[in-house]
C-alpha positions as CSV (number, residue, x, y, z in Angstrom):
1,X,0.0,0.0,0.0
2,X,1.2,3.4,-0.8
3,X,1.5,6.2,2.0
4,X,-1.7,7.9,1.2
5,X,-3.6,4.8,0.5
6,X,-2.8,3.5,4.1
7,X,-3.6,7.2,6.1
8,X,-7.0,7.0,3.6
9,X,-7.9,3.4,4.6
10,X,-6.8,4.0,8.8
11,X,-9.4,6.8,8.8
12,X,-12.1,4.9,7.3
13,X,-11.0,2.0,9.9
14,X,-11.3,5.1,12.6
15,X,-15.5,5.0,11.3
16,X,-15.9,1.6,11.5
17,X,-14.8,0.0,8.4
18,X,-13.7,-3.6,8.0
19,X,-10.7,-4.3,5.6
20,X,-12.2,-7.3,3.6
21,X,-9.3,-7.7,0.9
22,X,-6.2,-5.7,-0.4
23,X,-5.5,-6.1,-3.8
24,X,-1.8,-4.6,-5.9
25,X,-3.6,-1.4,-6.8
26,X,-6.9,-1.4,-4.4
27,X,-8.1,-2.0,-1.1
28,X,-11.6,-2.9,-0.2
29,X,-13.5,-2.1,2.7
30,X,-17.1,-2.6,4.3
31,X,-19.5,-1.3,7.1
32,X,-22.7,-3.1,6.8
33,X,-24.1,-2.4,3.7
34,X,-21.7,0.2,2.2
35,X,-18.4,-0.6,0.7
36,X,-15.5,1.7,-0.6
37,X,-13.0,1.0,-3.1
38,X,-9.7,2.7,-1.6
39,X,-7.1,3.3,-4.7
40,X,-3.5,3.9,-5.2
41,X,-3.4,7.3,-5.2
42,X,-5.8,7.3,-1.8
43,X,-9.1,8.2,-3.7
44,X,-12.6,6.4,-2.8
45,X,-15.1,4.9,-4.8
46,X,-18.6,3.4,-3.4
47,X,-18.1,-0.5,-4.6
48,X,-21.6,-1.2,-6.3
49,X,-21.4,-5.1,-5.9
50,X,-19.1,-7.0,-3.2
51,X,-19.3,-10.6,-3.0
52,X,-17.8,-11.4,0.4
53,X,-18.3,-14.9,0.6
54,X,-16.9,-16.4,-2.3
55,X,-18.0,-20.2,-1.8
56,X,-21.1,-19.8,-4.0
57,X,-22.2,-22.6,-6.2
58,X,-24.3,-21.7,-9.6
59,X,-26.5,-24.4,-10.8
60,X,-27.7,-24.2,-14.0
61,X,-30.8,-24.9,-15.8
62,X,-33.1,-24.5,-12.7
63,X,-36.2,-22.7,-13.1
């Protein structure tokens, strides 16, 4: 993580955030149902769609 990326992610910790995964070039974060996107250059995005929980099985053909 780059300088500003970590001072950006300790102050959304410092609301409550939980780190859920950090990525080469971002970091993700989540507070119940609102999740941020923390980039390089310390910038934040609201992550539409975050699949925590990635043991989920797709069955096909069902109606």
């Amino acid at each position: 993580m780059t300088p500003i990326q970590t001072q950006t992610v300790n102050t959304l910790k410092s609301e409550g955030f939980q780190v859920v995964e950090i990525n080469r070039d971002i970091v993700r974060l989540i507070k119940g149902a609102d999740a941020r996107l923390v980039r390089r250059d310390g910038t934040q995005k609201r992550a539409q769609h975050m699949v925590v929980d990635t043991k989920v099985a797709v069955i096909r053909g069902c109606v």
